[in-house]
C-alpha positions in Angstrom: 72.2 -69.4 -81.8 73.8 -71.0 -84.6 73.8 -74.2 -83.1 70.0 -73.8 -82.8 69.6 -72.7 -86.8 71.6 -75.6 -87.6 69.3 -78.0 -85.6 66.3 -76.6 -87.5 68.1 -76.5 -90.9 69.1 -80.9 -90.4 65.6 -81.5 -88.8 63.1 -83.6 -90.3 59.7 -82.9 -91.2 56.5 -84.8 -91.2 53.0 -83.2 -92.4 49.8 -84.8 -93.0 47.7 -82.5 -95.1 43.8 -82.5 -94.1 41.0 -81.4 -96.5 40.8 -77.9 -97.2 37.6 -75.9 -96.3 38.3 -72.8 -98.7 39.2 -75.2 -101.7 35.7 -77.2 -100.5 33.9 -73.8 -100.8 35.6 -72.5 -104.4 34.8 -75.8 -105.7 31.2 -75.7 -104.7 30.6 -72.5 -105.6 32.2 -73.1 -109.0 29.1 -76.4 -109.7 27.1 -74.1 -108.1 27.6 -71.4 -111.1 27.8 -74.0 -113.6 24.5 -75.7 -112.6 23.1 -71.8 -112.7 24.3 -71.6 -116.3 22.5 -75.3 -117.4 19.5 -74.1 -115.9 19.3 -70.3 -117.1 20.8 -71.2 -121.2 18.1 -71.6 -124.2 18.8 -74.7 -124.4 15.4 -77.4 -124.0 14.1 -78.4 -120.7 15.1 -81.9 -121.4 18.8 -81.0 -122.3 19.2 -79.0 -119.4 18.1 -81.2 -117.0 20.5 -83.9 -118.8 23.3 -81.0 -117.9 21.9 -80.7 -114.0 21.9 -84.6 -113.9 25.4 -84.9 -115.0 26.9 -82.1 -113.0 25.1 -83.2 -109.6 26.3 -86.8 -110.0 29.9 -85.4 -111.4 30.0 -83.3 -108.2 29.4 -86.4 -105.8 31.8 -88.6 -107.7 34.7 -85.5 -107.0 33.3 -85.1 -103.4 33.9 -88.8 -103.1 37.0 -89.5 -104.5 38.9 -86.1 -102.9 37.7 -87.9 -99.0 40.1 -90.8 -99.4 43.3 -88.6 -100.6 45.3 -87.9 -97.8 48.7 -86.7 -98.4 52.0 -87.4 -96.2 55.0 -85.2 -96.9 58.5 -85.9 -95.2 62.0 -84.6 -95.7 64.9 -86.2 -94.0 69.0 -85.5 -94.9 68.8 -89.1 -95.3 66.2 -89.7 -97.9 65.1 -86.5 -99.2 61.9 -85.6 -99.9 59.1 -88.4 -99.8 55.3 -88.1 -100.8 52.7 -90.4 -99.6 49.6 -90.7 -100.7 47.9 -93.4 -98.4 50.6 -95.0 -96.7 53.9 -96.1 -98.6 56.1 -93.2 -99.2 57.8 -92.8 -102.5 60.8 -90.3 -103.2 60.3 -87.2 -105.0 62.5 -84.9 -106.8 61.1 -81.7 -106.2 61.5 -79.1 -109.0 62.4 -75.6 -109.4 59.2 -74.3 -111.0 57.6 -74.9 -107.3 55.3 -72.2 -106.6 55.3 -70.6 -103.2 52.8 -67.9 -101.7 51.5 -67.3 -98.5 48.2 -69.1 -99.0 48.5 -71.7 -101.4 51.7 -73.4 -102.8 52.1 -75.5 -106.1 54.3 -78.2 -105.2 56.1 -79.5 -109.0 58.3 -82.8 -108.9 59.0 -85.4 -109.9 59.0 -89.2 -108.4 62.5 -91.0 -108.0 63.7 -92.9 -110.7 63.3 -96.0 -108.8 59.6 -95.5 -108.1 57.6 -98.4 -109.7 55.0 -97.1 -112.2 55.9 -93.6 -112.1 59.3 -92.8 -114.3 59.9 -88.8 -114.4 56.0 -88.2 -115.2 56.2 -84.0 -113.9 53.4 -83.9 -111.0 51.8 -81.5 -109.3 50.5 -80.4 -105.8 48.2 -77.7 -104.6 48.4 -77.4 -101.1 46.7 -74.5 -99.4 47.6 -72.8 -96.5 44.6 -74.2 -94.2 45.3 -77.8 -95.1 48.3 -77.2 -92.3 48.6 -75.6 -89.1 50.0 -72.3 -89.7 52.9 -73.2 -88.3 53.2 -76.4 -90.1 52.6 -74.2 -92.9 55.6 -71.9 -92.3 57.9 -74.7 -91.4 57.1 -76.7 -94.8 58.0 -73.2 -97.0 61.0 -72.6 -94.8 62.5 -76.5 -95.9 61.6 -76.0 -99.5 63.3 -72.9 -99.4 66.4 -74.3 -97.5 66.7 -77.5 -99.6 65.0 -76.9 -102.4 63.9 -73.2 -104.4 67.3 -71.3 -104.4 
């Protein structure tokens, strides 16, 4: 058995995080109340349909841009953590003010010091539970907890 925990503990891991439904549906409903409020305020007919305008064609331009993010997230004993976010993985330092829960988890680091472009600029992550399997899910808590949030 402790053979076994060892093997998990020095495993890698790979994850590809897919779009998440619920944060689909919170951000809809969220221009969904917004457009509610344009349309119900005292404002004149020809501001408020400036506002519906705006926030219709703000909403496609975030529905756009959030279909060609997809996320890679690797840890090896090798390299560390790595973060890709369309193909080229880039090391991260992950940071102690990480967030985990059991649906959602902020992810705070930092890229590598030897990453191009991006020189200890603190970043963050949401990743929701159902953007992984659930046990993809599990697994990626269970290495930040082992390597990272002590």
């Amino acid at each position: 058995m402790n053979k076994n925990h060892e093997h998990r503990k020095n495993s890698p891991l790979l994850l590809a995080f897919k779009a998440s439904g619920s944060l689909k549906r919170l951000v809809f409903f969220m221009y969904l109340l917004a457009l509610l409020a344009a349309l119900l305020n005292s404002l004149a007919v020809f501001i408020k349909i400036s506002l519906v305008i705006g926030l219709v064609a703000y909403y496609r331009w975030v529905v756009h841009q959030s279909k060609g993010v997809n996320y890679q997230i690797k840890y090896s004993d090798e390299s560390g953590w790595e973060l890709a976010e369309a193909s080229e993985f880039m090391g991260i330092d992950i940071l102690q003010s990480t967030v985990i829960t059991t649906q959602l988890l902020f992810l705070h680091f930092n890229f590598v010091s030897n990453t191009p472009l991006r020189l200890y600029n603190k970043h963050a992550l949401l990743i929701l539970s159902d953007q992984l399997t659930p046990e993809d899910y599990c697994s990626l808590i269970v290495k930040l907890k082992m390597t990272v949030i002590k």
